[in-house]
C-alpha positions in Angstrom: -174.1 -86.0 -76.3 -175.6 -82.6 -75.2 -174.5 -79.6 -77.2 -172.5 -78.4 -74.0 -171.2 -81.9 -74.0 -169.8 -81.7 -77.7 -167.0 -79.0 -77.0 -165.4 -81.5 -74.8 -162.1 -83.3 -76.2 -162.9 -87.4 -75.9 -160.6 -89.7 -74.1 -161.1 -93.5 -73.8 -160.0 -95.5 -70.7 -159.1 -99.0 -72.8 -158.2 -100.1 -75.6 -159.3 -103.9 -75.8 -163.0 -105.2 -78.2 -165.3 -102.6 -76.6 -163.6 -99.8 -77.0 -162.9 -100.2 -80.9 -166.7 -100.8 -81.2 -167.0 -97.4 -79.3 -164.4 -95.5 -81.6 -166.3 -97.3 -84.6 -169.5 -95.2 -82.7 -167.8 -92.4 -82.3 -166.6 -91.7 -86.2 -170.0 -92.5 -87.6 -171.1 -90.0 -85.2 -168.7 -87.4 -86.5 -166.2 -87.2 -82.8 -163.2 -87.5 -82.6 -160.7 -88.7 -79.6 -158.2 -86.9 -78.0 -156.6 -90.1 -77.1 -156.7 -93.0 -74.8 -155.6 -94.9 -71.6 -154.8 -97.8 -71.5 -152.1 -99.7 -68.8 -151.6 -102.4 -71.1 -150.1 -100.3 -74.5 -148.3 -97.4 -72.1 -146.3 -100.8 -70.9 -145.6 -102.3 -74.2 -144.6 -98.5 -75.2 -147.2 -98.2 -78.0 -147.4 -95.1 -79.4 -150.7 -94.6 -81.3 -154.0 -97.6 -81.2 -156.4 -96.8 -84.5 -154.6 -93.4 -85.0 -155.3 -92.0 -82.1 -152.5 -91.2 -79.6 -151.7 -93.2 -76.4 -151.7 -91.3 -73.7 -150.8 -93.5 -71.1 -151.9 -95.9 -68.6 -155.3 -94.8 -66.4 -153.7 -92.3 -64.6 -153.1 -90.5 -67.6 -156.4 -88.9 -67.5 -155.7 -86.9 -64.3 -153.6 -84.3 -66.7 -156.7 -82.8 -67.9 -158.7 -80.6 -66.4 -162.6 -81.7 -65.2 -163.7 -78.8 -67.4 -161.7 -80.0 -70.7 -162.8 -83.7 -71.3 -165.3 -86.2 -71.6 -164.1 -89.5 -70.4 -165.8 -92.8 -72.1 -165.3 -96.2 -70.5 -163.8 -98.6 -73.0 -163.9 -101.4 -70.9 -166.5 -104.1 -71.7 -168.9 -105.7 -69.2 -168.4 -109.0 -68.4 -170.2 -111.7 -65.9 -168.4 -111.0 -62.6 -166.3 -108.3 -63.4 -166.2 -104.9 -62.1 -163.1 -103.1 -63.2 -165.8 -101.5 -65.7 -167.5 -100.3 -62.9 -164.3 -99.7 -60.7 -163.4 -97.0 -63.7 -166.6 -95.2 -63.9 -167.0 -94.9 -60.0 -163.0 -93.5 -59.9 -163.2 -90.8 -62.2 -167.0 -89.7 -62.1 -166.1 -89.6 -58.3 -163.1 -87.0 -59.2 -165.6 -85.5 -61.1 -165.2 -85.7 -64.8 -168.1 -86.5 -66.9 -169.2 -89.4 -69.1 -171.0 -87.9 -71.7 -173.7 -90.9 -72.8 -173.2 -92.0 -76.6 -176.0 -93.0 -79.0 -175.0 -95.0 -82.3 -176.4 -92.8 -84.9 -178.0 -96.1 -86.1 -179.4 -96.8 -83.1 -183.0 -95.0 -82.4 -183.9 -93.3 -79.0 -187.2 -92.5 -78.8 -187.1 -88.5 -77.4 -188.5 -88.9 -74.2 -185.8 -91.5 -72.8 -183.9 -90.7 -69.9 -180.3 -91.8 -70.7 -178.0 -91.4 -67.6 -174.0 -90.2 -68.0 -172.0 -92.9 -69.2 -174.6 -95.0 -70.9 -173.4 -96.5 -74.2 -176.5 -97.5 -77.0 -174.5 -99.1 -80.1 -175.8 -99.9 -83.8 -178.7 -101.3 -84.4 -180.2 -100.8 -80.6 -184.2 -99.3 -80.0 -185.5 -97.7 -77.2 -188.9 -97.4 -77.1 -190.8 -94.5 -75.0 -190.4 -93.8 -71.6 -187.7 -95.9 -70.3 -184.9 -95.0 -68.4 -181.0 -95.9 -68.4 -179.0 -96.1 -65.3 -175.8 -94.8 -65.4 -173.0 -96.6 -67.1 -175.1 -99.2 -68.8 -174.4 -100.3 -72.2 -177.2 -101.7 -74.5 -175.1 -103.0 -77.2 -175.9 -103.8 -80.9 -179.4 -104.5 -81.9 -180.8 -105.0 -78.5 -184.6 -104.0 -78.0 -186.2 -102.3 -75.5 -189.8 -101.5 -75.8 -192.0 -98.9 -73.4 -191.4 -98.2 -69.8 -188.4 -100.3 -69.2 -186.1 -99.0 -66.6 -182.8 -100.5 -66.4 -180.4 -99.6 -63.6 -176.8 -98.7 -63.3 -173.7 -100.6 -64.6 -176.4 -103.4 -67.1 -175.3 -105.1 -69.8 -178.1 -105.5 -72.1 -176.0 -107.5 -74.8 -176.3 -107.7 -78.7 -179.9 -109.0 -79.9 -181.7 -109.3 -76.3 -185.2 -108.1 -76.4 -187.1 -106.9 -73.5 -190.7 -106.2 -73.6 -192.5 -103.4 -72.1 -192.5 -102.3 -68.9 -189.2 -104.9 -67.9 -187.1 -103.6 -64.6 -183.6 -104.3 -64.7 -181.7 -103.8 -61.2 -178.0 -102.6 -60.6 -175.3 -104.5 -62.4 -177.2 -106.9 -64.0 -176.5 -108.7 -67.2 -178.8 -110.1 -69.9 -177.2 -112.1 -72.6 -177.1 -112.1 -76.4 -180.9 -113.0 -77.6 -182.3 -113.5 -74.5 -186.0 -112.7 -74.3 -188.0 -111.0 -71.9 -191.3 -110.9 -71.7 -193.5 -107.5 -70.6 -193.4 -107.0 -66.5 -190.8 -108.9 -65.7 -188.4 -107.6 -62.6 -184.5 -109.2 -62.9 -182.9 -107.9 -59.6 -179.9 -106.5 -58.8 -176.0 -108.5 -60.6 -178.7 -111.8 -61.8 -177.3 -112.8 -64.9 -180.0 -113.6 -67.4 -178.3 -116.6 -69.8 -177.5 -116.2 -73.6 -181.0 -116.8 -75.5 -182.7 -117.6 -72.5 -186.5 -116.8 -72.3 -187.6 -114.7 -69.1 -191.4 -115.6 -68.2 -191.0 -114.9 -64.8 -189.0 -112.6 -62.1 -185.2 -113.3 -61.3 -184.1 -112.6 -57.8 -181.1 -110.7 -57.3 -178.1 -112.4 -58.1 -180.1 -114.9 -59.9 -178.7 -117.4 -62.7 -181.1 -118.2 -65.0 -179.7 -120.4 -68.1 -181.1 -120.4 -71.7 -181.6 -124.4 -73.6 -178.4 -126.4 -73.6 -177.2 -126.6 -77.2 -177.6 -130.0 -78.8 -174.6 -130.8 -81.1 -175.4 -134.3 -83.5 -172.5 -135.8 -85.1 
């Protein structure tokens, strides 16, 4: 986050997988949250989720001001699903701001273009002169190597590599360990299969699927 960006207060939409790995983020970072939404604990009444307090369902949000908080999106990206994307659209459209988070053990090379809601977790490289759409998240120990430019709602997931010079089109997802190689262009929502290896382009909405695994009694 920017230094403007730090006097915010923090609130998380969700409270499911994703979001504990971003509050896990957010402590070894040395932020703290204000609180978060979530539908599903404002209906079971929960007070509090990892000490922090619960505000209330989504809605909940709308009591602060534009000016007082930075809103992260909790909600993981899945194949198919767009309430993730729903959120971000909603609320940066209100106009609040998603400040983009960067594990502190993740490394960001300084020229990198990261765009508001982007979410880089532990262990994740970027390389020199890429560029992050907004609301992407390239989770743990993911690669990205020179002149990659990745658009808007990605999910890069834990351990996928892509060479340099890779573009990555709107709401598209590339599984855990897959592998692609340097030039390669995956359009707009393909879905780029769990250890798969890329060697040449994927249409939008493309399904490309890594190996079967082979189980031997």
């Amino acid at each position: 986050m920017s230094k403007s960006q730090d006097k915010l207060r923090l609130v998380m939409l969700g409270a499911g997988g994703h979001a504990r790995v971003l509050h896990a983020l957010l402590v070894a970072a040395g932020h703290q949250l204000a609180g978060v939404c979530d539908p599903f604990l404002d209906a079971q009444g929960v007070p509090s989720w990892n000490g922090v307090p619960v505000l209330g369902a989504d809605d909940a949000l709308l009591k602060f001001s534009i000016a007082e908080v930075g809103v992260i999106n909790g909600l993981g990206q899945l194949v198919g699903e767009r309430r993730r994307q729903a959120l971000f659209l909603r609320f940066s459209g209100l106009g609040y701001t998603f400040p983009p988070l960067v594990h502190p053990a993740a490394w960001v090379a300084p020229c990198v273009v990261l765009a508001p809601g982007v979410q880089v977790m532990a262990g994740a490289v970027l390389q020199p002169s890429c560029t992050i759409g907004a609301n992407t998240i390239i989770n743990t120990r993911a690669g990205i190597d020179h002149d990659c430019h990745i658009g808007a709602d990605v999910h890069i997931a834990p351990g996928a590599t892509l060479c340099g010079g890779v573009t990555v089109g709107d709401g598209a997802f590339v599984g855990a360990g897959a592998t692609v190689i340097q030039g390669i262009a995956i359009g707009a929502g393909a879905v780029i299969g769990a250890g798969a290896t890329l060697v040449r382009n994927a249409s939008a909405g493309a399904r490309v699927l890594g190996a079967p695994v082979r189980l031997h009694s």
